[in-house]
C-alpha positions in Angstrom: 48.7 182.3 98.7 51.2 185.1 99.6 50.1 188.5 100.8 51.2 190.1 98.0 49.3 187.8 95.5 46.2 187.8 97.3 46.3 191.7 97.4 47.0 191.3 93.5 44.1 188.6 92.8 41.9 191.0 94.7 42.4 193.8 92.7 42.2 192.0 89.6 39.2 190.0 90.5 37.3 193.3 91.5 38.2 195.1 87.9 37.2 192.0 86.3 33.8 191.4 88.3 33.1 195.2 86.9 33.7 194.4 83.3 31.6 191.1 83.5 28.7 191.9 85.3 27.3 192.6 82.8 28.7 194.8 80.1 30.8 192.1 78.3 28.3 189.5 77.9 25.8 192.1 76.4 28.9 193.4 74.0 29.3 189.7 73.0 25.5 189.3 72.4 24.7 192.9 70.9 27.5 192.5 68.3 26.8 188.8 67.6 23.1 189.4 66.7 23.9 192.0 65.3 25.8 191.0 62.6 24.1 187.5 62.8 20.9 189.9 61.4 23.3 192.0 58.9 25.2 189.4 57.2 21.5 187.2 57.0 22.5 184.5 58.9 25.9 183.7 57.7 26.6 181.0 59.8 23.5 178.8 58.8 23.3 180.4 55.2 27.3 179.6 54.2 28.6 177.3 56.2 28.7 174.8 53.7 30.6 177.1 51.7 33.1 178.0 54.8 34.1 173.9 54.1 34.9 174.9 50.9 36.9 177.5 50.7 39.3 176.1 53.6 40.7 173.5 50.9 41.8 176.2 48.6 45.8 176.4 48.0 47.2 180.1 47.8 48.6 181.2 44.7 51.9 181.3 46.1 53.1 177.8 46.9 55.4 180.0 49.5 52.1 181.7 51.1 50.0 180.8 54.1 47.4 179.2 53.1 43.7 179.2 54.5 44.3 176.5 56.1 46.9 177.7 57.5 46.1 180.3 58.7 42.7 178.7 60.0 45.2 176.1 62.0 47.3 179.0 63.7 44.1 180.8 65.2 42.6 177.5 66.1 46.0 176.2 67.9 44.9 179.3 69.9 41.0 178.9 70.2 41.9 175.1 71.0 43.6 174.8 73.9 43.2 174.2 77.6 40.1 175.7 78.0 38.6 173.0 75.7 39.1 170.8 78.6 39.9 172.6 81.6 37.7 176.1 80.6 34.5 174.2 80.4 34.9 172.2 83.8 35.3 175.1 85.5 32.3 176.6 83.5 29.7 173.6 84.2 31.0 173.4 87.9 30.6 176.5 88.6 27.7 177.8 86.4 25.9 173.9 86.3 24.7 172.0 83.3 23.2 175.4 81.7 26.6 177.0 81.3 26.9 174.5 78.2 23.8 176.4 76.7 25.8 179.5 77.2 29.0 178.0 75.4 26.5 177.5 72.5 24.7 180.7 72.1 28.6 182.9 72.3 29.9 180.4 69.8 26.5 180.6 67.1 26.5 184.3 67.6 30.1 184.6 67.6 30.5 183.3 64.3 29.3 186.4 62.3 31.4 188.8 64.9 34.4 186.3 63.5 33.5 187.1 60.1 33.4 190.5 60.3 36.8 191.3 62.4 38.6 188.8 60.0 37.4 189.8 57.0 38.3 193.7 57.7 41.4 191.7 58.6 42.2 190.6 55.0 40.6 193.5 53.7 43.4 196.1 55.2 46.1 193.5 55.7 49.6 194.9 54.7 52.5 193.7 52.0 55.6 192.1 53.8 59.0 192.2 52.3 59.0 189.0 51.2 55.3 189.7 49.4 53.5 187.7 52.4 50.9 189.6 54.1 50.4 190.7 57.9 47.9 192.9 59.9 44.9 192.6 62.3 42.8 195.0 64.4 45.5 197.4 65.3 45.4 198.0 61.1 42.2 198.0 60.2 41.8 200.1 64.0 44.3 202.8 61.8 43.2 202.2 58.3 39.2 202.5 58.8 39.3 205.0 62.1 43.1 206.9 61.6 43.1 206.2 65.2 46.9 204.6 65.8 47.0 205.3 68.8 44.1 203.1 69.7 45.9 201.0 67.6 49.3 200.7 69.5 46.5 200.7 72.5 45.1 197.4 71.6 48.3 196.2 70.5 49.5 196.4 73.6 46.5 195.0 75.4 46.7 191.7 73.3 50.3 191.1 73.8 49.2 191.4 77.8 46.6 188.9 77.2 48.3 186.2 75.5 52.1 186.4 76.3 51.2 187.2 79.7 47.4 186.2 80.7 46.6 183.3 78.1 50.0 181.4 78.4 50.5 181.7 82.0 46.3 180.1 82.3 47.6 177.6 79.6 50.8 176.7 81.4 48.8 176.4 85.0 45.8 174.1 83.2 48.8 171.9 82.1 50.6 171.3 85.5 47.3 171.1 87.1 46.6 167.7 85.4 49.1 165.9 87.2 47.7 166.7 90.6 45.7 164.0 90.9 48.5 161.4 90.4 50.9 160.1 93.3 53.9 161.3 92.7 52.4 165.0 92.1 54.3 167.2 94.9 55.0 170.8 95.7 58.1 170.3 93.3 55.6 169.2 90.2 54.6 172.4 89.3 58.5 173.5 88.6 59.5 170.4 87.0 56.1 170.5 84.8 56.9 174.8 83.9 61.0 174.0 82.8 60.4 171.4 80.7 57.1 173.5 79.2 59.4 176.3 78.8 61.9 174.8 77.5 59.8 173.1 74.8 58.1 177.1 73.9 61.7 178.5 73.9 62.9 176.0 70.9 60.0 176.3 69.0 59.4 180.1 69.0 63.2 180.7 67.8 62.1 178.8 64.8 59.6 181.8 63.6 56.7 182.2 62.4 56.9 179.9 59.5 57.6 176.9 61.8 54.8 177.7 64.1 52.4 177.6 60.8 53.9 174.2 60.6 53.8 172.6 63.8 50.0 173.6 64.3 48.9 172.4 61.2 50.2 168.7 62.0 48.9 168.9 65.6 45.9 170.8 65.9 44.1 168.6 63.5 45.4 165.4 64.8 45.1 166.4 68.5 41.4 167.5 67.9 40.2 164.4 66.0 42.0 162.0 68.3 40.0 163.6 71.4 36.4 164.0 69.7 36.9 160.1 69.2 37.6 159.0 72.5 35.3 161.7 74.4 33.0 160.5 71.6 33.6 156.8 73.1 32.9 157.6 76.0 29.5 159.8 74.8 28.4 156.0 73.3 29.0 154.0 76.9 26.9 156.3 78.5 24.2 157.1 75.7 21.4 156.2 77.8 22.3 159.1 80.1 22.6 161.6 76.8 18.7 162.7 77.1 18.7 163.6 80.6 22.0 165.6 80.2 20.3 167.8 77.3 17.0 168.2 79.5 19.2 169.4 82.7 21.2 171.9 80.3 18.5 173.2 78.7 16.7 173.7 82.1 19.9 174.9 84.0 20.1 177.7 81.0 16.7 179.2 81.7 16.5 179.1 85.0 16.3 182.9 85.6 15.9 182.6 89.0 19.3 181.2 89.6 20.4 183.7 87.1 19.9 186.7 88.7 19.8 185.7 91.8 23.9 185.5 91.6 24.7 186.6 87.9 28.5 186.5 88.3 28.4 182.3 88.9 25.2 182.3 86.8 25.4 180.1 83.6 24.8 183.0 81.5 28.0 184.4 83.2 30.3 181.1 83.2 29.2 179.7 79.8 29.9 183.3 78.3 33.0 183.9 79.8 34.9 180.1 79.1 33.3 180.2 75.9 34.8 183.7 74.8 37.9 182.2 76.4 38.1 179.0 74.2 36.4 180.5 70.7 37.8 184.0 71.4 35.2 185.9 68.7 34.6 188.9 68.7 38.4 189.6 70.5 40.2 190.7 67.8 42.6 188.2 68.2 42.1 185.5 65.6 42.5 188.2 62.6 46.1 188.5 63.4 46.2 184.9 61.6 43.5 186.0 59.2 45.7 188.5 57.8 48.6 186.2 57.1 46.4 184.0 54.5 47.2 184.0 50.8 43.3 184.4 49.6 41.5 185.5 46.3 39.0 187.4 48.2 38.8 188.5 52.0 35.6 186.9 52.4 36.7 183.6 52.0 39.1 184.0 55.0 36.2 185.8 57.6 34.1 182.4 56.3 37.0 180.3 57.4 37.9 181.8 60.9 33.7 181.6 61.3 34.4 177.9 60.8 37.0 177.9 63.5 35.0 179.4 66.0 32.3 176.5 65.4 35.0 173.5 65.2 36.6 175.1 68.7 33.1 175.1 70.6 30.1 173.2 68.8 32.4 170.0 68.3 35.4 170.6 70.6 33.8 172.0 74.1 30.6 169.9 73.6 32.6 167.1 73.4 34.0 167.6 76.6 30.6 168.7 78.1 28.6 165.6 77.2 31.8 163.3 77.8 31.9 164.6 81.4 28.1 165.0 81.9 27.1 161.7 80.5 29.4 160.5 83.6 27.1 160.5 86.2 29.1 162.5 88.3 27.5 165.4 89.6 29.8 169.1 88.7 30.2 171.0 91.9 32.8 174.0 92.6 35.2 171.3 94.1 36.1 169.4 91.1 36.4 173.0 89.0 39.0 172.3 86.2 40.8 168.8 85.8 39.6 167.0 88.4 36.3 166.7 87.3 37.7 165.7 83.8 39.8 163.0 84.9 37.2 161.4 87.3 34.4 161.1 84.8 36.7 160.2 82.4 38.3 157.2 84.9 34.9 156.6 85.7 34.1 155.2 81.8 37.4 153.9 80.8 39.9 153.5 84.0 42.9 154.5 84.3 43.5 155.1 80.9 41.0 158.2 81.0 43.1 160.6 83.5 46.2 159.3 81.3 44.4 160.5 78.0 43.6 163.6 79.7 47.1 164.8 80.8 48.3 163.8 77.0 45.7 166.3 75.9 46.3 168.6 77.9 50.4 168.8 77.1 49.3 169.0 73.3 46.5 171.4 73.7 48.6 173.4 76.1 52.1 173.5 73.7 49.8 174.4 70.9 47.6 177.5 72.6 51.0 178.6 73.7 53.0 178.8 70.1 49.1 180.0 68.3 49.4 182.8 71.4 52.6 183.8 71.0 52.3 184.4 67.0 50.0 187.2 67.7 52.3 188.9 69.7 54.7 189.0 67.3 52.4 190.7 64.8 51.6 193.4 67.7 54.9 194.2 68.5 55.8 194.9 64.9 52.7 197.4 64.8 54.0 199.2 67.7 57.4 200.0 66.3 56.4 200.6 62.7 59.3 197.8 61.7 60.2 194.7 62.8 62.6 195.2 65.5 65.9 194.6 66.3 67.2 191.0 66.7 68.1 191.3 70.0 65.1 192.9 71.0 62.8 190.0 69.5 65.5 187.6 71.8 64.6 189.5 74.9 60.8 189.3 74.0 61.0 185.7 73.5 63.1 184.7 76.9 60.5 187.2 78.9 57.7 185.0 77.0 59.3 181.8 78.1 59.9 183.0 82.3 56.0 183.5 81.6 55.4 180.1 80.8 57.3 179.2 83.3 56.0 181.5 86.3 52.4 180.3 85.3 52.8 176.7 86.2 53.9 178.2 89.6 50.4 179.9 89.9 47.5 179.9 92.1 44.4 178.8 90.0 42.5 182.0 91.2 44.9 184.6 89.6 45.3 182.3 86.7 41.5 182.8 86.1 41.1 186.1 87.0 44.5 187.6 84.9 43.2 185.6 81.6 39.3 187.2 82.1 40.7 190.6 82.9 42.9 191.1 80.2 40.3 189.5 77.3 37.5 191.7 78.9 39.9 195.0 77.7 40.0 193.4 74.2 36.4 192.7 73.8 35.7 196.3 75.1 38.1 197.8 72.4 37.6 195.5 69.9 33.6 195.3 69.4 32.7 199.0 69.0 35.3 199.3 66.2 33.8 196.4 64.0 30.8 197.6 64.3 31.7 200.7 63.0 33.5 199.3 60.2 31.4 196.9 59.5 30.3 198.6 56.9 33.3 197.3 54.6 33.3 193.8 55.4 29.0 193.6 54.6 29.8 195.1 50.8 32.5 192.2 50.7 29.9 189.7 51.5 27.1 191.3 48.8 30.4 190.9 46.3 31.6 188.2 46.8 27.9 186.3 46.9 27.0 188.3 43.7 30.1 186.0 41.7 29.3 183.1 43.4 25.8 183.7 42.1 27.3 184.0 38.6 29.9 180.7 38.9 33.4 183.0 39.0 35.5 182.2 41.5 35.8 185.7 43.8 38.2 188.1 43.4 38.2 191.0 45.1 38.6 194.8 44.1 38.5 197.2 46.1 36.7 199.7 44.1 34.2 197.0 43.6 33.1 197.7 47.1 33.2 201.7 46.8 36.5 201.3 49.5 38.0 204.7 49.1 41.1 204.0 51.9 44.3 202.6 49.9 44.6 198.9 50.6 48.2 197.0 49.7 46.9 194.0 48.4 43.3 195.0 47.1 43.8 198.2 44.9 
């Protein structure tokens, strides 16, 4: 590492240590109980309707869809640290991390409601009648504070054009260290062809990206739940002790605070707000785009997400890699210890099935990261900018990609956790505040349930005195 990036991974390490230990995992778990209690347990109490409403078709055949939308913040939520972000956790945090994972992603779910459904709620009207917005809107709408607004704006951009895709495009190259013809050349042959591959797809806009994601996302998830779960069945009869050692990892409180920063509180919260992202503020960006009868059904949907990216996807991975045999130790953090226990079950097909993985799970985080920037930017100027401005955004997005395969794993890490940390500090307070909103939506749209309609929201309904472009 040079001299220059160790003084920067210092400094950044030492802000992030700050934010984490401890005031972003009680932010995730104040909020998450919190409107786990105020919504009465949304997550157990409507998750079969969540199911339902993601089938629904928009009223515009031209419109995002649920769906949609659903598969654009989950291209995002599922992505490298599916694979690579809950290694690192369990190595470094041991078996309890997983317990960790758990708890952010169950209490995470109502704190995904909520910023999604203000989301839809305070959306705004496109030119071509499609809708847009996210926190940066309902931070202006609900507070009249823009320029906490343009604030946050700017702090997500950071986070995924710079922080998320430069992690995504390390996590990718580092796959193919552990192959023989891996060299110090790898990581630059691995970054151009990555690049190249983000640069043709983002100069396709936004419609394309809706497009791409819906065809991969689905098929890359259900093709790796059915090989990890594979690989779950040849080592079933090590499945009991791997639940006993994560349940006893997570409560052992004497490890905990006797070194809260690698504690599994501390690695299980921080990879799983990495890979399910609730509570952010980033996943409304998509939630705003989707073509829905009533902004509940959209905050029911991105809940959904949040459960698909961690209680299926990260577990997955967890108990795949567990039921190995092979002991996690800070050594194997990331791929390695992926690939070995997955060699270890099925050969040399295993490592081969991870790297595949990882290059779709890896393109897809990218274009799902780089939507939300778009969205940002356009808050920030009031307009949608110039041409050649949104040309220059995307070639700096692409030298990103590119620069992070050429990273240290360190100040991959540590640039990703900073910048999310900021988001979750912002973010948070402001739902609860306006939470208010988003909890008369629920009582509505539960009330015409009750009554057999299918939900359709007014504002008025709702007492919402602020003028909304879709809902008024």
């Amino acid at each position: 590492m040079s001299t220059f990036s160790a003084f920067l991974s210092g400094i950044i390490n030492s802000v992030s240590s700050f934010l984490y230990d401890p005031w972003v995992p009680l932010f995730l778990l104040f909020a998450g109980l919190y409107f786990t209690v105020r919504t009465g347990f949304i997550q157990l109490r409507l998750f079969g309707e969540s199911l339902r409403v993601v089938s629904e078709k928009p009223s515009d055949s031209g419109s995002i869809s649920s769906f949609g939308a659903l598969m654009v913040s989950t291209a995002s939520r599922v992505g490298t640290g599916n694979i690579v972000g809950v290694s690192s956790a369990i190595c470094l945090g041991g078996y309890g991390a997983v317990f960790w994972m758990w708890v952010t992603a169950l209490l995470g779910g109502a704190s995904a409601y909520v910023e999604s459904t203000l989301a839809q709620i305070y959306k705004k009207r496109d030119n071509g009648g499609g809708s847009y917005g996210g926190p940066s809107y309902y931070i202006e709408a609900g507070l009249g504070l823009r320029w906490l607004g343009v604030i946050f704006a700017v702090v997500l951009i950071c986070t995924y054009a710079l922080g998320y895709n430069m992690l995504a495009a390390y996590n990718l190259q580092s796959t193919f260290s552990g192959y023989s013809f891996y060299s110090a050349h790898t990581p630059l042959i691995v970054g151009s062809i990555l690049a190249l591959l983000f640069l043709l797809c983002i100069f396709g806009g936004a419609k394309r990206l809706s497009n791409v994601t819906a065809v991969l996302v689905p098929l890359m998830g259900v093709i790796y739940i059915f090989v990890a779960l594979v690989v779950i069945v040849i080592n079933i009869s090590n499945i009991p002790g791997v639940f006993a050692n994560i349940f006893a990892g997570a409560f052992d409180f004497k490890a905990i605070f006797g070194g809260f920063a690698g504690s599994a509180i501390m690695q299980g919260m921080k990879r799983g707000l990495y890979s399910n992202e609730a509570g952010m503020g980033s996943a409304p960006n998509a939630a705003a785009t989707a073509d829905v009868s009533h902004p509940v059904k959209q905050g029911l949907v991105q809940m959904l997400s949040v459960f698909i990216d961690t209680l299926l996807i990260c577990t997955a991975t967890a108990l795949m890699c567990l039921s190995s045999g092979i002991v996690p130790e800070a050594s194997l953090e990331g791929a390695p210890y992926v690939q070995q226990s997955m060699a270890l079950s099925l050969g040399s097909f295993g490592p081969v099935f991870i790297t595949i993985s990882m290059c779709l799970f890896a393109f897809t985080t990218l274009i799902g990261n780089y939507y939300y920037c778009e969205g940002c930017i356009k808050y920030i100027f009031r307009r949608s900018p110039s041409p050649a401005f949104m040309q220059l955004f995307r070639l700096i997005a692409t030298v990103v990609v590119f620069l992070g395969a050429l990273l240290n794993a360190k100040l991959a890490w540590d640039t990703a956790d900073l910048f999310q940390a900021v988001m979750v500090i912002i973010n948070i307070p402001v739902i609860i505040i306006l939470a208010k909103p988003a909890l008369a939506a629920l009582s509505d749209y539960c009330a015409q349930r009750r009554e057999g309609r299918n939900p359709v929201f007014k504002a008025f309904s709702i007492g919402l005195k602020e003028d909304t472009d879709f809902w008024n």
